[in-house]
C-alpha positions as CSV (number, residue, x, y, z in Angstrom):
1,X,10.4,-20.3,18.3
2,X,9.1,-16.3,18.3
3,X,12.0,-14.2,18.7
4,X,11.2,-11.3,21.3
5,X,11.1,-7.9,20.5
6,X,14.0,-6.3,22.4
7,X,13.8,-2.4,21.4
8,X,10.6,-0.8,20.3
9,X,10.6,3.4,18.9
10,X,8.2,5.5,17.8
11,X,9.0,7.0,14.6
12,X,5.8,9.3,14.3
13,X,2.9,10.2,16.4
14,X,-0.1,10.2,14.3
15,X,-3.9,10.0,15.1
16,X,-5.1,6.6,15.7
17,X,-8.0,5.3,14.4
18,X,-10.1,3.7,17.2
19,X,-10.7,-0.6,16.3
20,X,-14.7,0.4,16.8
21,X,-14.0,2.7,13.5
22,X,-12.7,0.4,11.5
23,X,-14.0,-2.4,9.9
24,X,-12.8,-6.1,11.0
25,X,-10.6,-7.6,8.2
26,X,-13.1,-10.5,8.3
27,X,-15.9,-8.5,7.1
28,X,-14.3,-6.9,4.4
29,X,-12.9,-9.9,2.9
30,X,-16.8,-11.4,3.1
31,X,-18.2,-8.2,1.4
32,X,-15.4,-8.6,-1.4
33,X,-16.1,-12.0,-1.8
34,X,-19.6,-11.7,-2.1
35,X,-19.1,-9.6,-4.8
36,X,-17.3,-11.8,-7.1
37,X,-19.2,-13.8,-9.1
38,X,-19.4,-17.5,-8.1
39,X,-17.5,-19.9,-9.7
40,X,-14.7,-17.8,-10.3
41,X,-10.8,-19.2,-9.8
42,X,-9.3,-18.4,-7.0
43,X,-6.5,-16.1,-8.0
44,X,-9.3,-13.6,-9.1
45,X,-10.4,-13.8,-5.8
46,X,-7.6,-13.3,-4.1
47,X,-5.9,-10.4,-6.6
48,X,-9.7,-8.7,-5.5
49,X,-9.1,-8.6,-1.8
50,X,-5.4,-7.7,-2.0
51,X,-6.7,-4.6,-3.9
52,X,-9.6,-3.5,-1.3
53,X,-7.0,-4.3,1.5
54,X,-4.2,-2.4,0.2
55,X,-6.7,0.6,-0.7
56,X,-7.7,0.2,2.7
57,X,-4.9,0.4,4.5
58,X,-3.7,3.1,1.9
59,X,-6.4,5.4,2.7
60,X,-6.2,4.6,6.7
61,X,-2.5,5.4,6.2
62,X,-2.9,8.6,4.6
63,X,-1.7,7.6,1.5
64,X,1.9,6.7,3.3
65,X,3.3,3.4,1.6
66,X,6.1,3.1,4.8
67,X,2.8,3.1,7.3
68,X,0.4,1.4,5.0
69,X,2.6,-1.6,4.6
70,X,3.4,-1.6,8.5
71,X,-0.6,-2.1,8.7
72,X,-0.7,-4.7,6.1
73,X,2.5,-6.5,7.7
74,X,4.3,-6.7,4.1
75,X,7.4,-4.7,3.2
76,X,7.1,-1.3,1.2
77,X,8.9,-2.5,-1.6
78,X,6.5,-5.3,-1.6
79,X,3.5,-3.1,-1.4
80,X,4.6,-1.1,-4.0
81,X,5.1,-3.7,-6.3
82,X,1.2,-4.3,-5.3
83,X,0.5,-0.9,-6.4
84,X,1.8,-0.9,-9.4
85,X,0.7,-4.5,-10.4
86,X,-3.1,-3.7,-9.6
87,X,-2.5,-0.1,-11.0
88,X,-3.8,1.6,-7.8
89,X,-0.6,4.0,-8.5
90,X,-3.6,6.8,-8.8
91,X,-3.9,6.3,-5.5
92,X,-0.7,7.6,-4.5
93,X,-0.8,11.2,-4.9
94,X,2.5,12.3,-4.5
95,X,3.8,8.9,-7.0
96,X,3.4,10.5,-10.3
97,X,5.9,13.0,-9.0
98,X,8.4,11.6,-7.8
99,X,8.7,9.0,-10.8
100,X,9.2,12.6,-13.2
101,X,11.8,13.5,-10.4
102,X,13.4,10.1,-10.7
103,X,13.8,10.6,-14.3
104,X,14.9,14.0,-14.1
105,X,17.9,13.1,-12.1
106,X,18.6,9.8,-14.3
107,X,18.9,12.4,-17.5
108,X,21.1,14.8,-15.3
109,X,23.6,12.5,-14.5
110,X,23.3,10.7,-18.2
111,X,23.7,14.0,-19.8
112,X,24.7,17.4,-17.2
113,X,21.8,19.1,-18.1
114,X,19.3,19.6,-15.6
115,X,15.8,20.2,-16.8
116,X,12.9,22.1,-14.8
């Protein structure tokens, strides 16, 4: 049984993309599969339409994991995972970044020297 939604909030106002811009989800998995060379197993298949979905929603999301995952109905730790399993982590701009940060505090509080 579907458990109702009691509160709803809006985090963010951002523009929305009207559904006669975007393409239908059924039509991009057809044009993905039709580009995969037939007999091919169907892991392959699937691994090639998570990636054009995720860059998808990516780029609809403007590059914002929290909203593309929202889109994709997955967590953001689960997207990210995708990201970095297909290597679409060059689509992230600001990832590179923050993974130098990351490290940058690890060796600050391994060693009490903070590095620029």
């Amino acid at each position: 049984m579907p458990v109702p939604i009691r509160r709803t909030y809006i985090v963010e106002s951002a523009p929305v993309t009207e559904p006669a811009q975007q393409e239908p989800l059924n039509t991009v998995v057809e044009r993905v599969a039709a580009q995969i060379p037939l007999p091919s197993p169907l892991p392959l298949v699937v691994q090639q339409v998570e990636i054009q979905l995720i860059s998808r929603a990516l780029e609809s999301s403007g590059y914002c994991v929290s909203k593309a995952s929202g889109v994709l109905g997955i967590l953001r730790t689960t997207l990210l995972d995708k990201v970095h399993k297909y290597g679409l982590k060059q689509e992230l701009p600001g990832y590179a970044a923050k993974l130098r940060e990351r490290a940058r505090r690890r060796q600050y509080k391994e060693t009490g020297v903070w590095e620029p």
